[in-house]
PDB file with SEQRES, HELIX, SHEET and CRYST1 records, atoms N, CA, C and O in Angstrom:
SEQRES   1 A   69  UNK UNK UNK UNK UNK UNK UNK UNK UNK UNK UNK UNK UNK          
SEQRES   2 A   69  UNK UNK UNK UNK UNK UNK UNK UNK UNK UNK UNK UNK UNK          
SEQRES   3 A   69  UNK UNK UNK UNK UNK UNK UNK UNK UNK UNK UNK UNK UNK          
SEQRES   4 A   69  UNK UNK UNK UNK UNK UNK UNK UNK UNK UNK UNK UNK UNK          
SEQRES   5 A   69  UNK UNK UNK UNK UNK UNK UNK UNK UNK UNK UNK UNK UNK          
SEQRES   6 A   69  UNK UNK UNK UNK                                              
HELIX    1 AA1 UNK A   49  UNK A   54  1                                   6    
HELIX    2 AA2 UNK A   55  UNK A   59  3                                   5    
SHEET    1 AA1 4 UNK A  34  UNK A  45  0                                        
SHEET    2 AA1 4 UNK A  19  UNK A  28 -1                                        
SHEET    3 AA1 4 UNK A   9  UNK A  13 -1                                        
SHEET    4 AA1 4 UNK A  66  UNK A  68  1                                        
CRYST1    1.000    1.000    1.000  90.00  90.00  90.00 P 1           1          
ATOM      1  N   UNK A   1      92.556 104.258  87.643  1.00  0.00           N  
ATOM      2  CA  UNK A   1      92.614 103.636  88.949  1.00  0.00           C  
ATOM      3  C   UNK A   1      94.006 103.061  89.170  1.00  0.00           C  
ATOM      4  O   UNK A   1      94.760 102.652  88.286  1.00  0.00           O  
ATOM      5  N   UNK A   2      94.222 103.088  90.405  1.00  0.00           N  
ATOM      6  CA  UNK A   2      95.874 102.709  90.502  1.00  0.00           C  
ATOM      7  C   UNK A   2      95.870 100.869  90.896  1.00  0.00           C  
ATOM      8  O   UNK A   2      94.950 100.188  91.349  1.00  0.00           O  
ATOM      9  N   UNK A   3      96.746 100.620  90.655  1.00  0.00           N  
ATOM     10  CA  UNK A   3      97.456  99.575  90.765  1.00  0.00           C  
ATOM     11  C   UNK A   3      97.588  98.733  92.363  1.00  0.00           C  
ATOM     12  O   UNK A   3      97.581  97.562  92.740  1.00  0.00           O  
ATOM     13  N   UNK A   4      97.715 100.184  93.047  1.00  0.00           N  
ATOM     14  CA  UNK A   4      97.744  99.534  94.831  1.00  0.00           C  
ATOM     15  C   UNK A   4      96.589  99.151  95.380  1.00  0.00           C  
ATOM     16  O   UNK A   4      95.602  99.877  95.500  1.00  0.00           O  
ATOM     17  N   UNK A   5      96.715  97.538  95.868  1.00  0.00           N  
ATOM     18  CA  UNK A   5      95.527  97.204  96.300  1.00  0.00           C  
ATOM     19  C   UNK A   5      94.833  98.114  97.220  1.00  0.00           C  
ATOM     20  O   UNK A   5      95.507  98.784  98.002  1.00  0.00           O  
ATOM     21  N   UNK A   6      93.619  98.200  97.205  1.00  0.00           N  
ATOM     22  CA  UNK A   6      93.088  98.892  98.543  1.00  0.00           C  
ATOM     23  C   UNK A   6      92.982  97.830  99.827  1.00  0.00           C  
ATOM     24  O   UNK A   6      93.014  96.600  99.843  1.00  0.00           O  
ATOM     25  N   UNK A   7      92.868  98.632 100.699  1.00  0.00           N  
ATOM     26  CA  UNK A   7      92.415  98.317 102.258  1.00  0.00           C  
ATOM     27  C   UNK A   7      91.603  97.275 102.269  1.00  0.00           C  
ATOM     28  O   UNK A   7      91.314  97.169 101.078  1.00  0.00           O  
ATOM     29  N   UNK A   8      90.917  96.242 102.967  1.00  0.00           N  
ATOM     30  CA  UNK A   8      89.982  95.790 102.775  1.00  0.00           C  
ATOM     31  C   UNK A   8      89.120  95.816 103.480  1.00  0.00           C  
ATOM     32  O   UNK A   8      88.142  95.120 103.207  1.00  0.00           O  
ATOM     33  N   UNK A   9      89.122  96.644 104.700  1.00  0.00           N  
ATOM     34  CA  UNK A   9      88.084  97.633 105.412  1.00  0.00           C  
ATOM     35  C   UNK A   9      88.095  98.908 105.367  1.00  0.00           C  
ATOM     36  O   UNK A   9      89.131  99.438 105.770  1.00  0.00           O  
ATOM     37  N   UNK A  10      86.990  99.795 104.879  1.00  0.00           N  
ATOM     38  CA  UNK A  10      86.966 101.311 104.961  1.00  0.00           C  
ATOM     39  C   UNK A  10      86.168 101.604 106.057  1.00  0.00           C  
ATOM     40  O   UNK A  10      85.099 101.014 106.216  1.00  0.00           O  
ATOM     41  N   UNK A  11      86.634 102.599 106.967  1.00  0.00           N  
ATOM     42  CA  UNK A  11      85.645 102.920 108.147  1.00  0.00           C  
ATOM     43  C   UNK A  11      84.971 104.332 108.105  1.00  0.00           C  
ATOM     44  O   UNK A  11      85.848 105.097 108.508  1.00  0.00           O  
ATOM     45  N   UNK A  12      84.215 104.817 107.911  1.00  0.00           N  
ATOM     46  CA  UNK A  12      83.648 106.070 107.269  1.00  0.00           C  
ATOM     47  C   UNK A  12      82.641 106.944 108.290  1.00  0.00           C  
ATOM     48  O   UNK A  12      81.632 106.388 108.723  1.00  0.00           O  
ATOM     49  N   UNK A  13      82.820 107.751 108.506  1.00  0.00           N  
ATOM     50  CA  UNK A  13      81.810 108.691 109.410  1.00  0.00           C  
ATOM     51  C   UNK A  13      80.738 109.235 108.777  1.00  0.00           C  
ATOM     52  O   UNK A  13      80.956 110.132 107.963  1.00  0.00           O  
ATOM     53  N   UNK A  14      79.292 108.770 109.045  1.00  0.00           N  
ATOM     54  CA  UNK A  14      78.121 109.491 108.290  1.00  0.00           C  
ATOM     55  C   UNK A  14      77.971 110.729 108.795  1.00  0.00           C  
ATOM     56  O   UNK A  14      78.709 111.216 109.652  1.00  0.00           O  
ATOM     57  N   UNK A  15      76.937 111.320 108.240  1.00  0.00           N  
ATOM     58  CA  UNK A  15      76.273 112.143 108.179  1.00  0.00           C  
ATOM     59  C   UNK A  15      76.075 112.920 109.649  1.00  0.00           C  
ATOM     60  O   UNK A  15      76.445 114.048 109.973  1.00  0.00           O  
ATOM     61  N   UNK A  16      75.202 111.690 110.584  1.00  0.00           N  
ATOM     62  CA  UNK A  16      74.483 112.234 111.957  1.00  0.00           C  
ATOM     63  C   UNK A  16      75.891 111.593 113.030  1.00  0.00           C  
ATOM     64  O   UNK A  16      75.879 111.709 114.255  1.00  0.00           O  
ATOM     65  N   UNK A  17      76.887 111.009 112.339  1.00  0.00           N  
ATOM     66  CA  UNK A  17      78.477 111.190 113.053  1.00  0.00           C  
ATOM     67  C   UNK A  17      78.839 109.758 113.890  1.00  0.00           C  
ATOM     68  O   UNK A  17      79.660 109.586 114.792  1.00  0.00           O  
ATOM     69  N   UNK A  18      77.599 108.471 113.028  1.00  0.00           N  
ATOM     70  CA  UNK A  18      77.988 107.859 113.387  1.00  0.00           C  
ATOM     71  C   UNK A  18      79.012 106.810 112.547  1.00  0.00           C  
ATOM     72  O   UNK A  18      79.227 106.804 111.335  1.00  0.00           O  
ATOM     73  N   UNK A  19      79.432 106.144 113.327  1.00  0.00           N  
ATOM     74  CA  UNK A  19      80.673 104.940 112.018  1.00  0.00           C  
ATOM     75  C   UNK A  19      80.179 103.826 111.112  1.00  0.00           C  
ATOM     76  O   UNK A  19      79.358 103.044 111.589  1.00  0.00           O  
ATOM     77  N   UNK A  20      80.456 103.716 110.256  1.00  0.00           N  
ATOM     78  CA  UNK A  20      80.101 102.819 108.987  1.00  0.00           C  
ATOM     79  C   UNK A  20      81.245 101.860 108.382  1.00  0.00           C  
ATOM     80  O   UNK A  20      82.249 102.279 107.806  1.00  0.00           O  
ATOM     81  N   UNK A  21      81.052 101.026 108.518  1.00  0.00           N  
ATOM     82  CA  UNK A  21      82.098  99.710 108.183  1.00  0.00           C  
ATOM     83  C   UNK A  21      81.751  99.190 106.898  1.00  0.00           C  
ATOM     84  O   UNK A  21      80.696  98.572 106.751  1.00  0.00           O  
ATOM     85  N   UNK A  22      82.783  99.443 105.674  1.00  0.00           N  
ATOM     86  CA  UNK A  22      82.564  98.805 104.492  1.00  0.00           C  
ATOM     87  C   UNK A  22      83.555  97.592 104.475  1.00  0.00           C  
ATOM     88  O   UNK A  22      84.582  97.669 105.150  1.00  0.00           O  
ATOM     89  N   UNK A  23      83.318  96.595 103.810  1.00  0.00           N  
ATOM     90  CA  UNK A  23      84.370  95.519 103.129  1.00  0.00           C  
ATOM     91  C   UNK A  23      83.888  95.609 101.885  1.00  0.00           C  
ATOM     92  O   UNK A  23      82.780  95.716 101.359  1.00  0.00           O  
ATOM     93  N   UNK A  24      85.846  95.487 101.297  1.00  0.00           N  
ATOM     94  CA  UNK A  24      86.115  95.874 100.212  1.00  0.00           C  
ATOM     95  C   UNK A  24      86.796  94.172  99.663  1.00  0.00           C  
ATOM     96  O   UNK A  24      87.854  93.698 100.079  1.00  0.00           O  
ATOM     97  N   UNK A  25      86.121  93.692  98.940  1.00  0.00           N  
ATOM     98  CA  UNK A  25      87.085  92.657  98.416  1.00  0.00           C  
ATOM     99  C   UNK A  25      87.902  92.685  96.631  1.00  0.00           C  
ATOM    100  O   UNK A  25      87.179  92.856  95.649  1.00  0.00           O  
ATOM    101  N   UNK A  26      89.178  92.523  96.508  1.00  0.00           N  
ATOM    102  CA  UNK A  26      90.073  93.190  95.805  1.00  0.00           C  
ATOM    103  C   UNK A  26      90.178  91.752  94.647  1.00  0.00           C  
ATOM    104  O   UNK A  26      90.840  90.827  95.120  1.00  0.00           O  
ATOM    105  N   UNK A  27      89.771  91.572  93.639  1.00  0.00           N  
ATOM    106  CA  UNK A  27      90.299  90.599  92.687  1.00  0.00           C  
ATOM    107  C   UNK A  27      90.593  91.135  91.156  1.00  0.00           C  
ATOM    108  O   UNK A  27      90.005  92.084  90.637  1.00  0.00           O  
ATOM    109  N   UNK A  28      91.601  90.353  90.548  1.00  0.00           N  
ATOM    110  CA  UNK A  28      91.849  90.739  89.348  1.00  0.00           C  
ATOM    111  C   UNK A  28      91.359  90.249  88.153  1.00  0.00           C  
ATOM    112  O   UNK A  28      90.819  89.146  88.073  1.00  0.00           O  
ATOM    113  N   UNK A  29      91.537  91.123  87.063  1.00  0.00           N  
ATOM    114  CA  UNK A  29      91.073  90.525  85.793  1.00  0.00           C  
ATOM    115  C   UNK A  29      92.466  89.432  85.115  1.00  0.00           C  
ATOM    116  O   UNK A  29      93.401  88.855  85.669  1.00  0.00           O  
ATOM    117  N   UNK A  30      92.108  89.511  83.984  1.00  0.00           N  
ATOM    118  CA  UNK A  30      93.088  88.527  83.008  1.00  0.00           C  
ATOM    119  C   UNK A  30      94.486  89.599  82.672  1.00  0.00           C  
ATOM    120  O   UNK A  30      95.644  89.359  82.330  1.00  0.00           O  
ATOM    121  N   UNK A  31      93.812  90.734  82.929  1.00  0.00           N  
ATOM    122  CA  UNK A  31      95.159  91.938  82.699  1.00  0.00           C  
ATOM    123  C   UNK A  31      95.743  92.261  83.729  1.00  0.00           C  
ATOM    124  O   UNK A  31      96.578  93.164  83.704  1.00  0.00           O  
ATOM    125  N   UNK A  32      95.384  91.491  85.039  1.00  0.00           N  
ATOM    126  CA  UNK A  32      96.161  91.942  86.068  1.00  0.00           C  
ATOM    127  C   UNK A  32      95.328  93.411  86.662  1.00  0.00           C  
ATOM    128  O   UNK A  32      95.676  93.937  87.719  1.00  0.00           O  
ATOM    129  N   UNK A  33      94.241  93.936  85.839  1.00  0.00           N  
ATOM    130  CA  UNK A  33      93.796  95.310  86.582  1.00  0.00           C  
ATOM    131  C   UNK A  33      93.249  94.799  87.826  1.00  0.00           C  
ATOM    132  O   UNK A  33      93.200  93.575  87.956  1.00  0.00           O  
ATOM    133  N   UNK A  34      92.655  95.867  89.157  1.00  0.00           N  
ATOM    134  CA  UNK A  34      92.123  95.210  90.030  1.00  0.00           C  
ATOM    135  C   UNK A  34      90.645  95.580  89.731  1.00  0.00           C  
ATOM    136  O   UNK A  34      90.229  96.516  89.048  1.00  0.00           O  
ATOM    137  N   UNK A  35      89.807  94.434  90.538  1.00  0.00           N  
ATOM    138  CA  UNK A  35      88.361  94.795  90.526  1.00  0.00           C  
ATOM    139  C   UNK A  35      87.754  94.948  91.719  1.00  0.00           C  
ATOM    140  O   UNK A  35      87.895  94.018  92.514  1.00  0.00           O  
ATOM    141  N   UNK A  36      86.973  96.087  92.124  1.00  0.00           N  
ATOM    142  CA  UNK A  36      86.772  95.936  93.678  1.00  0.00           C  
ATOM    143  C   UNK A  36      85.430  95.811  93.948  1.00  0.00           C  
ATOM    144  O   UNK A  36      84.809  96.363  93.039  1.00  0.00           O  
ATOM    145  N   UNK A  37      84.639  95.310  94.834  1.00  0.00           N  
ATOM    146  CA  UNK A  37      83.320  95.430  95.378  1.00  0.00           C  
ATOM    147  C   UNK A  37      83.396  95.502  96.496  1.00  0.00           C  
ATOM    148  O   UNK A  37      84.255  94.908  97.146  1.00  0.00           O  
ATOM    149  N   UNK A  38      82.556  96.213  96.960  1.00  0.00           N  
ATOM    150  CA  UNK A  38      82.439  97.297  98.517  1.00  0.00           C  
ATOM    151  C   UNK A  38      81.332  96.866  98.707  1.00  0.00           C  
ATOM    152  O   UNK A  38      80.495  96.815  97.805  1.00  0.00           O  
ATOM    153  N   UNK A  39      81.068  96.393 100.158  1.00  0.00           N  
ATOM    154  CA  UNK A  39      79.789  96.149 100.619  1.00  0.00           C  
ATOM    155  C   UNK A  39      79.636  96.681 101.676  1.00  0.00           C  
ATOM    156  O   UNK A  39      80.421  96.177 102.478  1.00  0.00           O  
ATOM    157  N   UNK A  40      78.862  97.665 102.253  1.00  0.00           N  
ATOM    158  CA  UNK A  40      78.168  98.507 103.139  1.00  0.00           C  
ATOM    159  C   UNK A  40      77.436  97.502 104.079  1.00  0.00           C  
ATOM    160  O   UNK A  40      76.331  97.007 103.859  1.00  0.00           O  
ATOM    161  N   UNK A  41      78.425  97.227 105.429  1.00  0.00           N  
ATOM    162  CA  UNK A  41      77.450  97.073 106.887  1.00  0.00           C  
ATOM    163  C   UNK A  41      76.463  97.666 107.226  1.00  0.00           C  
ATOM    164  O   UNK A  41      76.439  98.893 107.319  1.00  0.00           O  
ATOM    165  N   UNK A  42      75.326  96.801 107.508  1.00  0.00           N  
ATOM    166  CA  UNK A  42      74.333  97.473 108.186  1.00  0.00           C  
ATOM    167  C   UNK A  42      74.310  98.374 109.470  1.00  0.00           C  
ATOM    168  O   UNK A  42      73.752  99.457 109.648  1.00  0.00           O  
ATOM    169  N   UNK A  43      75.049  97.641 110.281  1.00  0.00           N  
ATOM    170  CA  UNK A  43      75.312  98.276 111.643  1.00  0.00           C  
ATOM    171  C   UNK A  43      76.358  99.669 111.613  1.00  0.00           C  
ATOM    172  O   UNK A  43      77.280 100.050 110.893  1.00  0.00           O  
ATOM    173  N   UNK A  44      75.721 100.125 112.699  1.00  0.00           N  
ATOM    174  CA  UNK A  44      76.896 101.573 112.946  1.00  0.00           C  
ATOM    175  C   UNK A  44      76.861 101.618 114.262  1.00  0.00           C  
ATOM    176  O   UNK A  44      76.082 101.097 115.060  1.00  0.00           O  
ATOM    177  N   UNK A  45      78.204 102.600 114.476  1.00  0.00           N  
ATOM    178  CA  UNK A  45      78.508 102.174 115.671  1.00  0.00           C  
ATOM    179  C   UNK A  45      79.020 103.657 116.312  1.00  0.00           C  
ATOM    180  O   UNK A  45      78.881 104.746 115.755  1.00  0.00           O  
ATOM    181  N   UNK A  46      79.562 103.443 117.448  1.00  0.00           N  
ATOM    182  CA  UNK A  46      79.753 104.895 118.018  1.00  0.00           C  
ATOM    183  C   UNK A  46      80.747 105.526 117.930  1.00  0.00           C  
ATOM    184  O   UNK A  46      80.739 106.749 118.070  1.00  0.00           O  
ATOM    185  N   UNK A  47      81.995 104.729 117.641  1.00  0.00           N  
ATOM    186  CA  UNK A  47      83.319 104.910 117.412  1.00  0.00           C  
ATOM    187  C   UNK A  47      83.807 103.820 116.469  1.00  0.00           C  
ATOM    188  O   UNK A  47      83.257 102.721 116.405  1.00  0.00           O  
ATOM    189  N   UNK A  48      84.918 104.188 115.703  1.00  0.00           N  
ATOM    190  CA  UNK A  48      85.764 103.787 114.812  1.00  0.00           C  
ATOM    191  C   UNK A  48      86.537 102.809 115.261  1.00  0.00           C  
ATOM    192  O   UNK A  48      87.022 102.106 114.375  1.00  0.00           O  
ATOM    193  N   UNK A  49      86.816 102.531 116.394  1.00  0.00           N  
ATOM    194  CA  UNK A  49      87.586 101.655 117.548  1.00  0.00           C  
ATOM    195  C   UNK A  49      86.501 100.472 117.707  1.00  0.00           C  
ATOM    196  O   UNK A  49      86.818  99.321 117.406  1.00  0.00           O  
ATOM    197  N   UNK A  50      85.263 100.772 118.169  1.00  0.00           N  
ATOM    198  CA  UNK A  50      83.645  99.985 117.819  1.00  0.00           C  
ATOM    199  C   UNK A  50      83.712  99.181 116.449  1.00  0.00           C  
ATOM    200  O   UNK A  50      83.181  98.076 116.339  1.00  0.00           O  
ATOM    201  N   UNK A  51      84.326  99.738 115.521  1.00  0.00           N  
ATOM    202  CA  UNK A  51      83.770  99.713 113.619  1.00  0.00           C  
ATOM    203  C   UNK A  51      84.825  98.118 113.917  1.00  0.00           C  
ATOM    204  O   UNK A  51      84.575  96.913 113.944  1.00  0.00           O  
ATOM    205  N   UNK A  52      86.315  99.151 114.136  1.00  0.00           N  
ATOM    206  CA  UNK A  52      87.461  98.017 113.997  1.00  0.00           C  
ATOM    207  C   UNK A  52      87.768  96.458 114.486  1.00  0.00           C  
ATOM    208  O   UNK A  52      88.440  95.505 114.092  1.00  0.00           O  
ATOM    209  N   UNK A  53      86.671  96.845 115.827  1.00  0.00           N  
ATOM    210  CA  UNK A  53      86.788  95.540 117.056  1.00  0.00           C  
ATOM    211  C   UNK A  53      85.729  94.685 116.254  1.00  0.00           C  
ATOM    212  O   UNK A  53      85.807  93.466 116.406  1.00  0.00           O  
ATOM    213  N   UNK A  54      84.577  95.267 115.273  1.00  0.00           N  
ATOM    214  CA  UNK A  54      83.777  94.299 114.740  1.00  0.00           C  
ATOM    215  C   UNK A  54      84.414  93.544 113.919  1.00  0.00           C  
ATOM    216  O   UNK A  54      84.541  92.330 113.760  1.00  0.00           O  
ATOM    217  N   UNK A  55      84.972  94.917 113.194  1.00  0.00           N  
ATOM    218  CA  UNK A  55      85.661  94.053 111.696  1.00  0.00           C  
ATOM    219  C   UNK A  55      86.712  92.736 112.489  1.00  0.00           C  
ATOM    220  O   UNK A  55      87.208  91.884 111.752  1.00  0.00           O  
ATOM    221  N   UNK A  56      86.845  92.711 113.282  1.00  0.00           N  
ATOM    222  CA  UNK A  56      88.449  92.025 113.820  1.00  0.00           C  
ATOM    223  C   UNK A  56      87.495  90.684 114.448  1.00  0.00           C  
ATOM    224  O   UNK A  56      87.651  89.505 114.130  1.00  0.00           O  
ATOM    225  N   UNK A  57      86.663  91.130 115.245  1.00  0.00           N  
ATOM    226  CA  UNK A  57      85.660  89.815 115.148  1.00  0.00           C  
ATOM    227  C   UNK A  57      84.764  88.931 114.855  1.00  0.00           C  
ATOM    228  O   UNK A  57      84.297  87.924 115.387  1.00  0.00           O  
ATOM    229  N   UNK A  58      84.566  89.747 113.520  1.00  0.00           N  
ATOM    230  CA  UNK A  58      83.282  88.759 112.422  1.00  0.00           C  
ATOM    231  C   UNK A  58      84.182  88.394 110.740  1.00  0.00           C  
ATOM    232  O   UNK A  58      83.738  87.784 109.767  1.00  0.00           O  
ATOM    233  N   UNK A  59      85.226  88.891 110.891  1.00  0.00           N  
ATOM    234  CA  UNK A  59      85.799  89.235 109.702  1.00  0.00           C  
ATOM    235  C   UNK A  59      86.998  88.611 109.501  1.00  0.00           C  
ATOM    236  O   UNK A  59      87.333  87.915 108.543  1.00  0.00           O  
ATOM    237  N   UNK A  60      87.733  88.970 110.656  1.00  0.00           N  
ATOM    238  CA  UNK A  60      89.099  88.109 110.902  1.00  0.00           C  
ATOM    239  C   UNK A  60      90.216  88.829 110.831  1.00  0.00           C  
ATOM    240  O   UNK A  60      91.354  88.371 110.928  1.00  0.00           O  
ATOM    241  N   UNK A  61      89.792  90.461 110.587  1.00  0.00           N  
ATOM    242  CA  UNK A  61      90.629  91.794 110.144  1.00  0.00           C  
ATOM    243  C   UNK A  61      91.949  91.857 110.990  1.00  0.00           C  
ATOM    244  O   UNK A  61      92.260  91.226 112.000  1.00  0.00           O  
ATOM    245  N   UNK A  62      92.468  92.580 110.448  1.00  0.00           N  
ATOM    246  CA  UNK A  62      94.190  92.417 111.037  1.00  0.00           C  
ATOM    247  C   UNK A  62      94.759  93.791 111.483  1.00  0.00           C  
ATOM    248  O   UNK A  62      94.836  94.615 110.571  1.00  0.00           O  
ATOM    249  N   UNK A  63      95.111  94.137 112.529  1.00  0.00           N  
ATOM    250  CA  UNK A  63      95.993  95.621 111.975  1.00  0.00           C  
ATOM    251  C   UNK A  63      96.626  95.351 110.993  1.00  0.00           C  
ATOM    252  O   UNK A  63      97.168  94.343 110.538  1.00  0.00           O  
ATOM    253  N   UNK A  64      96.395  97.249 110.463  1.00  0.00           N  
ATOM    254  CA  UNK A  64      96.895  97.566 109.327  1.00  0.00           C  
ATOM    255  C   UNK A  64      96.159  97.139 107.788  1.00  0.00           C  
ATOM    256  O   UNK A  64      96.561  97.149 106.624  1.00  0.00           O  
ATOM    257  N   UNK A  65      95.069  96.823 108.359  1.00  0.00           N  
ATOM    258  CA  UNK A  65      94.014  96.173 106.938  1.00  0.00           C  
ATOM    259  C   UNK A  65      93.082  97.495 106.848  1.00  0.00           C  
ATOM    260  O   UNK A  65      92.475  97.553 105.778  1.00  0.00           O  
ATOM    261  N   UNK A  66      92.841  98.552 107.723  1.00  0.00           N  
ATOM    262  CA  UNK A  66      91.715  99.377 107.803  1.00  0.00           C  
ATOM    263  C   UNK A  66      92.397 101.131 107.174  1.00  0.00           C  
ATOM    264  O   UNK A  66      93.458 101.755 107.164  1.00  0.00           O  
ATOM    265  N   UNK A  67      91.062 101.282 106.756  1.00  0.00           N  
ATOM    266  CA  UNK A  67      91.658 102.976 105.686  1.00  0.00           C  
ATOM    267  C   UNK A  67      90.460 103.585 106.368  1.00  0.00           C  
ATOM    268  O   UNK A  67      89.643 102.732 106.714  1.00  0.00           O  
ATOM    269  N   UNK A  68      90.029 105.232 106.749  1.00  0.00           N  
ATOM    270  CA  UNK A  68      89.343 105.057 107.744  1.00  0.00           C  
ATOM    271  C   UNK A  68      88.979 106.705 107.011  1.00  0.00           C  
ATOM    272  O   UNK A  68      89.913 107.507 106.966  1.00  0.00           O  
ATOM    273  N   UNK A  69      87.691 107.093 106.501  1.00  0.00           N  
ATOM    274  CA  UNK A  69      87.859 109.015 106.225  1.00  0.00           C  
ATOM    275  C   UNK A  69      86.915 109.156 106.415  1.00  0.00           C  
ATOM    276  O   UNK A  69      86.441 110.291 106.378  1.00  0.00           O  
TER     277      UNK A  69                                                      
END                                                                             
């Protein structure tokens, strides 16, 4: 695993094509490795623009915080 923190929102397209909003929170061990836990939103939404405006208003998200596949 690399070294560069990740994103701390992933925005992901399911299956039936709708959007899925994960938070990712990034902490380290005593070695400096990173440790991540991803937690899967319940809600989905219709667009990725939808995903982002949530994350930005329950979350506090920033441009440039979001990784999106």
């Amino acid at each position: 695993m690399s070294r560069t923190p990740v994103r701390p929102y992933l925005i992901l397209k399911d299956e039936d094509g709708a959007f899925r909003l994960t938070v990712r929170e990034t902490r380290y061990n005593g070695q400096g490795y990173p440790l991540v836990t991803s937690t899967l939103q319940e809600e989905s939404f219709k667009s990725a623009t939808a995903a982002r405006n949530h994350a930005k208003e329950h979350f506090g998200a920033e441009t440039g915080q979001f990784a999106i596949k």
